[in-house]
N, C-alpha and C positions, 0 to 999 in steps of 0.2 A: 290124218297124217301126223302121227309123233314128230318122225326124225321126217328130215325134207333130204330126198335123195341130191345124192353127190352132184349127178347130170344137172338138178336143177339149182343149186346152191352157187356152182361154177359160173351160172347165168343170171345171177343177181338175186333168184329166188330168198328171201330171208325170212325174218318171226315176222316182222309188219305183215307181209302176204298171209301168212300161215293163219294168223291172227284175222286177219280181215275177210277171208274164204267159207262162204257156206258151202260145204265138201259135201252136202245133202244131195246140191244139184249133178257133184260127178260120178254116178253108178258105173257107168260103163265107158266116161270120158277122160282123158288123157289131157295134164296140166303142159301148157308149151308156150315161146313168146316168140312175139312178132318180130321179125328178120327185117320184110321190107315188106312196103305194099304199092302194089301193080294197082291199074285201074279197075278190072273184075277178080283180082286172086292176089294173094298175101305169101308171103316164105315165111312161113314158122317153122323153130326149133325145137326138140326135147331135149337139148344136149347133146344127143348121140346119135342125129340124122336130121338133114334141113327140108323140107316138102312144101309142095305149095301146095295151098290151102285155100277154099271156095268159102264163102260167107254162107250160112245157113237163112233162107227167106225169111224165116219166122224174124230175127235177126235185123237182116237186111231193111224189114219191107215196116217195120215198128221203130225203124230209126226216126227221130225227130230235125237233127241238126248234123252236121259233121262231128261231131262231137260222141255220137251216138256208134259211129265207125271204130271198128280196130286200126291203130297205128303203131306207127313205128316205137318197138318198147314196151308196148301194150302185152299183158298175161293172158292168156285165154284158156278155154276151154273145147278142145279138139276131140272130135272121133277121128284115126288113122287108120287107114284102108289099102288093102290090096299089101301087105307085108310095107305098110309105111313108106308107100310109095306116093300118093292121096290124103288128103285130111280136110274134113270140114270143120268150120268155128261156129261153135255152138254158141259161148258167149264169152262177153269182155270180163275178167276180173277186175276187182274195186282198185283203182289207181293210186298211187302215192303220191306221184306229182303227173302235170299234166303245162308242157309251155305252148302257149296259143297267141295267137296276134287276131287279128282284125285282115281278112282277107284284101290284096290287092286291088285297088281300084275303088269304084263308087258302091259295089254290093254290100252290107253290115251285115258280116258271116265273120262266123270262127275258124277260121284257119288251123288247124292243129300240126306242131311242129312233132310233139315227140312225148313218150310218155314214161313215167318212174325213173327220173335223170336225179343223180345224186349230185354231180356237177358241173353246171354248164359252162364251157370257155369259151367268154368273147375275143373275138380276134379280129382287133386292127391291124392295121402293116402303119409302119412309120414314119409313109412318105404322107402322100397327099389323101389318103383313106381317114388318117388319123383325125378323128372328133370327138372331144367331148359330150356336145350335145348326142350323138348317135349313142354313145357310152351309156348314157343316161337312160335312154328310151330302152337299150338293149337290160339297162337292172331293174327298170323297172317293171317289165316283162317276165325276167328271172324271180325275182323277189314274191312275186305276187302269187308263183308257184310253188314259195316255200324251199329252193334250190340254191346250192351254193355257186356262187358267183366265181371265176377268178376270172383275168383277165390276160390274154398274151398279145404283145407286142412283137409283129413280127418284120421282117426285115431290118432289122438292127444294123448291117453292114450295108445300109444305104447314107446314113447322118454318123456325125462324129457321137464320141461320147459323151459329149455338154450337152450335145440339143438334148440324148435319149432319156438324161436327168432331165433336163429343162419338162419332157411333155411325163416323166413321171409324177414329176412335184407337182404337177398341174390338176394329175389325175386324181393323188394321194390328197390334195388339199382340200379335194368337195366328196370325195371314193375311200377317208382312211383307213376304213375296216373290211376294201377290198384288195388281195393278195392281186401283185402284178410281174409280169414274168415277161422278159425279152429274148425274142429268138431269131435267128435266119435258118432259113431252109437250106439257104448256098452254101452257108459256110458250115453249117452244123453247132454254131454256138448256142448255145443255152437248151438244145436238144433234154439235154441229157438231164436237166431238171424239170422237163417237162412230163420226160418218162419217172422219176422219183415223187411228181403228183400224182400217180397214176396206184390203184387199190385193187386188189383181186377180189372180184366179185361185187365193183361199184360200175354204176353206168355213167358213163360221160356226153355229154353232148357239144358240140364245135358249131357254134354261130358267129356269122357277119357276112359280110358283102365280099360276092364275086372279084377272086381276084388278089384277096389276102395271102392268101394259101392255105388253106386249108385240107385240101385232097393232098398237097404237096407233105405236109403236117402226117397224114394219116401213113402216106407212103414210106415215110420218115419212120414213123411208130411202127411201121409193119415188118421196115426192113426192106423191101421190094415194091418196085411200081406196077402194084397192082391194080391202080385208078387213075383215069386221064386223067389228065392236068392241061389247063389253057394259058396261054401269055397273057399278061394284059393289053390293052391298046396303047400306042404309044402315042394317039392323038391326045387323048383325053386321062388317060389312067385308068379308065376305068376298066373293070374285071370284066371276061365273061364266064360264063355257069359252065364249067367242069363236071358241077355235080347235078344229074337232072330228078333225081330219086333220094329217099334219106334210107338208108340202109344199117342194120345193128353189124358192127363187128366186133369180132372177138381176137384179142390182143394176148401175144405170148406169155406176161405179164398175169395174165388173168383178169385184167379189166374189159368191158367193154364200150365201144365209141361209138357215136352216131354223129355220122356224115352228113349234111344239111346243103340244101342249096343255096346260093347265093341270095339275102336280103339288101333289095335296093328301096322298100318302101315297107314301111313300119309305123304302124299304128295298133293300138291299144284300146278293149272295150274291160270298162268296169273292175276297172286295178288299184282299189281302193289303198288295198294293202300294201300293193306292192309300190306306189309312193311315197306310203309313208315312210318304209325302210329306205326307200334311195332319196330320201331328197328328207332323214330325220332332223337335221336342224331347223329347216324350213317348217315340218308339222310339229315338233316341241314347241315352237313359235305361234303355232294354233291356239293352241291351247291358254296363254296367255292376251289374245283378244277380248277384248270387250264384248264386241256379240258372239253368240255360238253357231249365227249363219253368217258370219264374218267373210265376204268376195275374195279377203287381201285385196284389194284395189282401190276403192272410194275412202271406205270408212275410218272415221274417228276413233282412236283405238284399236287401232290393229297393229299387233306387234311386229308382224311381218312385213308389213308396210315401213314401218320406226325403224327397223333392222336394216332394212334397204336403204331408208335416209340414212341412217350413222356409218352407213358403208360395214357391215355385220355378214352381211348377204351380197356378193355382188348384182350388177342387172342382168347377166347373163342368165344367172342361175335361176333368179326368179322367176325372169322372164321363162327360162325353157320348164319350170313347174306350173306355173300357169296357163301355160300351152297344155300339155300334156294334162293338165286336170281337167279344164274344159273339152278336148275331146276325148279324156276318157267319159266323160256325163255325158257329155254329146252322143257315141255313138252307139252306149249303152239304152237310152232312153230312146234311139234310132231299132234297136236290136227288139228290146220288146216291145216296140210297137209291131216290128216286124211280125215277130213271135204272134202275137196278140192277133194279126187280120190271118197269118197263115193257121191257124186256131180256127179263126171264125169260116174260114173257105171252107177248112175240113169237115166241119159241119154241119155248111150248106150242103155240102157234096153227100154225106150218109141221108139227110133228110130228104133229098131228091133222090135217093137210090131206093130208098124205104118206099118213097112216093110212088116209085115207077114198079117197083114190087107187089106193093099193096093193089095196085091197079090190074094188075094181071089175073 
């Protein structure tokens, strides 16, 4: 493929992809990306007609992890059938970014939100959603996938104008080199620089918790309500899920958006990386410790520790990297053990099948 056709250019397609594709594998397959994915079938696109699309076994049946699945964003490799009415997915193309968490609850699995996001918006509301620590956890997640960050503040015509400086400076003080943006859905203010962040032919992704507005957000951007929208409770504040699926849309602009469900629990496996960008003064600080397996916690010499007594680093801040570094080790070292006995099953399983063959 020289030139990368127009249909697919329109959809994010660019030289990274072109660059990263063995086009060896597509003799008689058709390049398209993922819309949404259903629990047995997927919506893919070519640009110029949306199909739903069945996983091919070979495919399917050699996955390892969730990981190993087409999602939302995802490039693939399509046969379309019956005048492109039909498509099966032959395979995943190589990813450019991928943002994953730590599935809900006690199981340590990867969760996969979304995949080749050029930038992700986190989105608080300004009332009682609004948290720093959650902020944290949400860039650290971002970061680790090599994705740009900004952040929108929404419902803005709920507090005065002091407070909405008061929890910027807040943000700005530990987040400096992350862009932050104030909006209402009710009122319409700050819309309109939200659509002036927006790039023809970049993918966007919209994370946080039920209830911010988000769908409200995408309706905005669309022009028309063409996605429910839930109130929140007014017991508690808290959201419920509008959104039950992550879905790619394609925006007049020429950007496109993906809609994400509400995150009310968030956890992180093996985000090395992506701590050290959101929490850089704290790992600059690393590096001047005395030992190289240095806790930050006991030892003699530990700059991070010095930084915390001279008041350099507040205890919030510590404290929530320290959280967040212990279970990212935790459920990493959880994951491949996991990995490691589901390994060893699959190999009981062919040697007993071998055993019951040979027997025959």
């Amino acid at each position: 493929m020289k030139n990368i056709p127009d249909n697919l250019k329109k959809l994010g397609f660019d030289k990274w992809f072109q660059k990263h594709i063995d086009f060896g594998k597509s003799a008689d397959l058709e390049i398209a990306r993922v819309r949404a994915v259903h629990k047995d079938s997927c919506m893919i696109t070519n640009g110029v007609k949306d199909v739903f699309a069945e996983i091919v076994g070979k495919l399917m049946y050699s996955a390892d992890s969730p990981l190993d699945f087409p999602v939302v964003g995802d490039w693939v490799f399509a046969h379309f059938y019956d005048e492109d009415t039909l498509a099966v997915i032959h395979d995943i193309l190589p990813r450019k970014s991928l943002i994953k968490r730590k599935t809900a609850g006690k199981k340590v699995e990867f969760q996969v939100i979304a995949s080749n996001i050029d930038t992700a918006f986190i989105i608080q509301s300004l009332d009682t959603n609004y948290n720093i620590r959650r902020l944290e956890r949400y860039l650290v997640m971002i970061y680790e996938s090599d994705i740009r960050p900004i952040i929108l503040l929404s419902k803005s015509d709920l507090i005065t104008s002091e407070e909405i400086k008061s929890k910027i400076d807040a943000i700005k003080l530990i987040m400096p080199q992350v862009h932050t943006h104030t909006f209402s859905n009710q009122t319409g203010a700050g819309l309109e620089g939200i659509k002036g962040l927006l790039n023809a032919g970049q993918t966007y992704c919209l994370l946080g918790s039920s209830g911010v507005g988000k769908t409200t957000l995408i309706n905005n951007l669309v022009g028309e309500n063409l996605f429910t929208t839930k109130t929140v409770r007014e017991k508690d504040s808290k959201g419920r899920h509008a959104t039950t699926y992550r879905q790619l849309i394609s925006l007049d602009c020429g950007a496109m958006i993906i809609d994400t469900p509400g995150m009310r629990e968030l956890a992180n496996i093996a985000v090395e990386s992506g701590l050290s960008d959101a929490f850089k003064e704290i790992e600059e600080l690393t590096e001047q410790c005395r030992y190289n397996d240095c806790t930050h916690a006991t030892e003699k010499g530990c700059a991070v520790m010095a930084a915390l007594e001279d008041g350099k680093i507040s205890n919030e801040r510590y404290q929530s990297y320290m959280k967040l570094r212990k279970e990212s080790i935790y459920y990493e070292m959880s994951y491949l053990e996991k990995r490691n006995k589901d390994k060893q099953f699959g190999k009981l399983c062919k040697t007993v099948m071998k055993h019951k063959r040979n027997k025959r």
